[in-house]
Each structure stands twice: as C-alpha cells, then as structure tokens.
N, C-alpha and C positions, 0 to 999 in steps of 0.2 A: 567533679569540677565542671565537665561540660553540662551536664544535667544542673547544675547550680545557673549555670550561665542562661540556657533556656529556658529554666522557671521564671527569671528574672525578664527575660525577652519579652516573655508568655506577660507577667505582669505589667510589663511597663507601656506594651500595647493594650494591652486592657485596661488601664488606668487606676490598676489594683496594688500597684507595688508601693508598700512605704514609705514612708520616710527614710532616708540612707543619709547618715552623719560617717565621714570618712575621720580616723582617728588617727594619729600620730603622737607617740610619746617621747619628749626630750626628756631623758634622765643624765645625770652626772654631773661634773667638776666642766666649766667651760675651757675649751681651749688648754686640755693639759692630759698628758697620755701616762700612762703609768707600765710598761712593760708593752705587751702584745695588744692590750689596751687601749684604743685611740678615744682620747676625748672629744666633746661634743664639742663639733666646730661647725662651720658651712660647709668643709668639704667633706666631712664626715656624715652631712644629712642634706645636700643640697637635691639629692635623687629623691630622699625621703618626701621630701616638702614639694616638690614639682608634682609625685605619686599623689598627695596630699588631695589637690588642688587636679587633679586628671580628668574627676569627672564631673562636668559644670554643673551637674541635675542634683547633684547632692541638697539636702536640707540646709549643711553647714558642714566645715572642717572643724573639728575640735583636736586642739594642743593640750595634753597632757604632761605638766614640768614636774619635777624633781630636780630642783637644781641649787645649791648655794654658794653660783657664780662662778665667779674664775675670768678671763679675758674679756675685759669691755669691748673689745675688737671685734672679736667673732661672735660675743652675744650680738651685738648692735647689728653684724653682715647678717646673722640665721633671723635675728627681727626684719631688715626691711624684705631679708626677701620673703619673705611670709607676709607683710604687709604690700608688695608689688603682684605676687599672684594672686593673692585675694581681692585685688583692685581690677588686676586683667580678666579675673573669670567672674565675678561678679559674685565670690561666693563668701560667706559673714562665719568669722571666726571666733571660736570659744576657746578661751582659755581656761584651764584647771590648773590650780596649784595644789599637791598633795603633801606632801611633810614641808618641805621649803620650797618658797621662790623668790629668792632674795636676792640683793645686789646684781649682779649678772641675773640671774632665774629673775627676778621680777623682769628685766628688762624684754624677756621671750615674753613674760606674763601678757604685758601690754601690746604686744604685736595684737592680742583678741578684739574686737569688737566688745566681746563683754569680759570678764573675767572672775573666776567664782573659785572659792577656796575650801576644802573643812573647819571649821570654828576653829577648829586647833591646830591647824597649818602657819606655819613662820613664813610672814610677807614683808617685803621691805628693805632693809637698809639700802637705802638709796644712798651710797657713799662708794669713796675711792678710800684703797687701803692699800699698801704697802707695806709688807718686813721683812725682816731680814736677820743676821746674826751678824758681831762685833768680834773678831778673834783676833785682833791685835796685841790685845793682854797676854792670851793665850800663847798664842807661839813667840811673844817677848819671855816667856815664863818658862820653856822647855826649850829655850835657846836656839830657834830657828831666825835665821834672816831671811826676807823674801826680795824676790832681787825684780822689779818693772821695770820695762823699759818702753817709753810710750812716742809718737811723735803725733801732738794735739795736746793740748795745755787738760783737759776735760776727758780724756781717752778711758782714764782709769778712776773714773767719777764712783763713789760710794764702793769701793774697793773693801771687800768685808776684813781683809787682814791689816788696814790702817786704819788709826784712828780716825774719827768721822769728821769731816770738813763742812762746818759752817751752812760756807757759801752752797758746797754740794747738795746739802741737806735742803737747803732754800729752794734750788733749781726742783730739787723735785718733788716738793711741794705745791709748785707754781703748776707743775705738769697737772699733778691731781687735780688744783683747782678748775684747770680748763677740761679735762675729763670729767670732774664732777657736772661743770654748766652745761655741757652736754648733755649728760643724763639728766637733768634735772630738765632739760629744755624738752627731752622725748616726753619726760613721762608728765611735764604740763601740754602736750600737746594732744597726745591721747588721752589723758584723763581731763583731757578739756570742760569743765562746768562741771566738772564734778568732785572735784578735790574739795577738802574740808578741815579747816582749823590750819594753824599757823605753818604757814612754808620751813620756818627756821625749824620746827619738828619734823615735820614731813617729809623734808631731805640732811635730817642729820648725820642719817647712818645707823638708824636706829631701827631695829626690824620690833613686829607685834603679830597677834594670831591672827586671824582669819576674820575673828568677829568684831578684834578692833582695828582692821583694816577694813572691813567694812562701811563701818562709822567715819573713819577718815578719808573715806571718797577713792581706799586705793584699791579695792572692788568694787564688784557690783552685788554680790551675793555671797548666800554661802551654801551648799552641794555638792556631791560630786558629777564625774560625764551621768550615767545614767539617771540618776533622780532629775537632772535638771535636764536633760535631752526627750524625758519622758513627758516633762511638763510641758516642754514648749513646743514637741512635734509630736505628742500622743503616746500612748502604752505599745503601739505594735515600731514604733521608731525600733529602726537595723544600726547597726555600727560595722565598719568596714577597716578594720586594723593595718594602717600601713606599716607591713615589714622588710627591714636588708634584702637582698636578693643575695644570696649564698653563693658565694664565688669559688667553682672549682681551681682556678687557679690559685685561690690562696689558701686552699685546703693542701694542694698539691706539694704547694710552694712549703706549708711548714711540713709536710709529710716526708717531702727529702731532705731534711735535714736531722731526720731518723734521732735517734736515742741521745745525740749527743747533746752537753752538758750546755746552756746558753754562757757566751761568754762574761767575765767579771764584770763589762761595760753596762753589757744589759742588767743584769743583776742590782747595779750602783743605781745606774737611770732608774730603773726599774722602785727601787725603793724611795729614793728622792721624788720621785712623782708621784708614792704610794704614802711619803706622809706629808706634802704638797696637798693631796686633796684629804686626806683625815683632818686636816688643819682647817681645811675650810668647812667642813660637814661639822667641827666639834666647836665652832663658835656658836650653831643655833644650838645644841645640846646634843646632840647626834652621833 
C-alpha cells in the first residue's frame, strides 16, 4: 500500500502518472432494504460519493448503475449530490448503465455528464408506478371483519382490506402526476438538445435497449467503463474503485448476537422486501 502510494508520488511529480478515472458502482432496488440488506439510498453511499469526487486531479468520476429503481426520493437526493460535487471540484462525470437503468436507475444515469450503455442494456421508463393488492373480497370470504379506527377523514386512504374508493384512487394519481413532471423536468434538463423524437414516447414509461436509447437522445453512446475510458484518456488510463470502509463495529455488533435464530419480524420484513425488489428487477425481464 505504501509502495503504491510512493510510486504514484514518484509519478505525479514527474508528470508520468496516468490518467486516474475514480469509479463508483450503484447497484440494487433504490431505497428499500430487504433483511441485513440496506438498499441504495444517500445515506447508504453519501461516503461513497464524497470518496468519489476526493481527488480533484482525477480524469473523470465514472458511475457505474445496476438499477430498476425503486424511491424517487432518494434516487433524486444520490443524483443532485453527485451532481453538486461534480460542480464543487470541477470534475466531469460518466455514467454506465449495465443490465438496467430505468425509472429510478435512469434518474442516477443522468446525474453523468455523458452517459453510455451496452446495446442491450434496458434504459428508461421514465414513469411513476404504483401497486398494490385488494383483499377485501378475501377476508369477506373467510369471515373476518377488520375493525379501523381513524381521526382524519383521509387517515386510512387505499387501505388494501376495503374496497377501493374512487376519490382515493384519484388523489393518488394526482400525486404521480406531480412526481412524474418532476422527473420528466430532470431529465429535459440534463439531456438538454439532445433528446429525440416525441416527448409523449419519451416519458411514457416505457423503457428500450441501449441502442435504441441511443437514437432517442437518452444516451450518448454505447460501451462499457473500460472500452470508453480507454478511448477518451488512452490505453495506459488507471481506475480507482471506490469501496464501503468495513465497520468493526458492525461486524461485532452481529457477532454478539451469536447463533441465535433472527426473530419472525425480521424474517416477514425480510421477505416482503425480498419480493418488493424481485418485483421490480422482473418487469425488465430479470
């Protein structure tokens, strides 16, 4: 490690050291944890991203996604702040998308400066989605009654054990609509003069590969980190892999809690967030 550090010294005073592209990989379901699991949020890579962006000499930061979304929220917070430290240090961001970067994952996409995919990479759906399950039939059918007691006229809004209400349904539609002009407002601002062929396609909700997002202005290429980091900073271009810093206290922390069995809660959580995000990875085919 120190002999790595000194070589690099040794280089950078002699005006022999590479090109250095620092790398960062957001993979998973945004904003949703599944067991011991924590999904990709900003406070689960807010370290990551500052590490990113550490050292100003770099060529470029390049973002590597695997993503098919999940919380517009915290996609939006890990996009500006990647787009606020790339502004403070002066340093120009690549995006990759490798199997998906759709919905949420598209939105990290465009935090890039540029953004490049494989041909056969799923980009896109630029939409808001919302489901759910109905079991009021259900437990009318097996003879349970469910007893709410609410004080707010709206408390118990799309309440999955009553039948669906209208007006409910309306409200929050209205919601998506103002989430979707949102995202639709990001990605005409960053893909600024470059967007192609009709908006009503463009932000349907509708995702495509790599090469026909290409064509539609919602990349800029197609490659992956090396082939195109080679082209644009030479064959001897370095990558620098920002990774977690390993926390003995949460090594410790499940260590004492020795052999025993995780409780029913965890287990329940644990699965409901484990077909939560299958749900979202098997709409691109995945």
């Amino acid at each position: 490690m120190a002999f790595a550090w000194a070589k690099r010294l040794i280089r950078r005073i002699t005006g022999s050291e590479p090109p250095i592209v620092s790398v960062l990989r957001l993979s998973g379901a945004i904003g949703m944890s599944t067991g011991f699991r924590r999904g990709l949020a900003l406070s689960t890579s807010v370290d990551l991203i500052a590490k990113l962006f550490a050292d100003k000499t770099v060529a470029a930061a390049a973002v590597v996604i695997n993503s098919p979304g999940g919380s517009p929220v915290q996609a939006a917070f890990i996009h500006d702040r990647i787009r606020a430290l790339a502004k403070e240090n002066g340093v120009k961001v690549l995006t990759f998308a490798e199997d998906v970067a759709a919905s949420g994952g598209y939105m990290l996409a465009i935090a890039g400066d540029e953004i490049y995919a494989h041909e056969n990479s799923i980009v896109g759906s630029i939409g808001v989605v919302s489901a759910g399950f109905g079991f009021d039939k259900l437990i009318e059918k097996i003879g349970i009654e469910r007893r709410v007691h609410t004080a707010g006229d709206h408390k118990a809004m799309l309440d999955p054990f009553k039948p669906e209400n209208p007006r409910d349904a309306a409200h929050l539609e209205a919601l998506q609509v103002e989430v979707h002009e949102s995202f639709k407002a990001m990605v005409r601002t960053r893909r600024e003069g470059k967007l192609k062929g009709d908006e009503k396609e463009l932000f349907s909700g509708a995702f495509w590969t790599g090469a026909k997002a290409k064509e539609m202005g919602l990349i800029d290429g197609l490659g992956d980190l090396r082939s195109i980091c080679r082209a644009k900073f030479g064959d001897k271009v370095e990558f620098r892999v920002v990774t977690p810093r390993k926390s003995w206290f949460s090594l410790d922390a499940l260590a004492s809690r020795g052999p025993q069995a995780p409780a029913a809660s965890d287990w329940a959580q644990g699965l409901i967030g484990a077909v939560e995000e299958r749900a979202l990875w098997s709409r691109f085919g995945l």
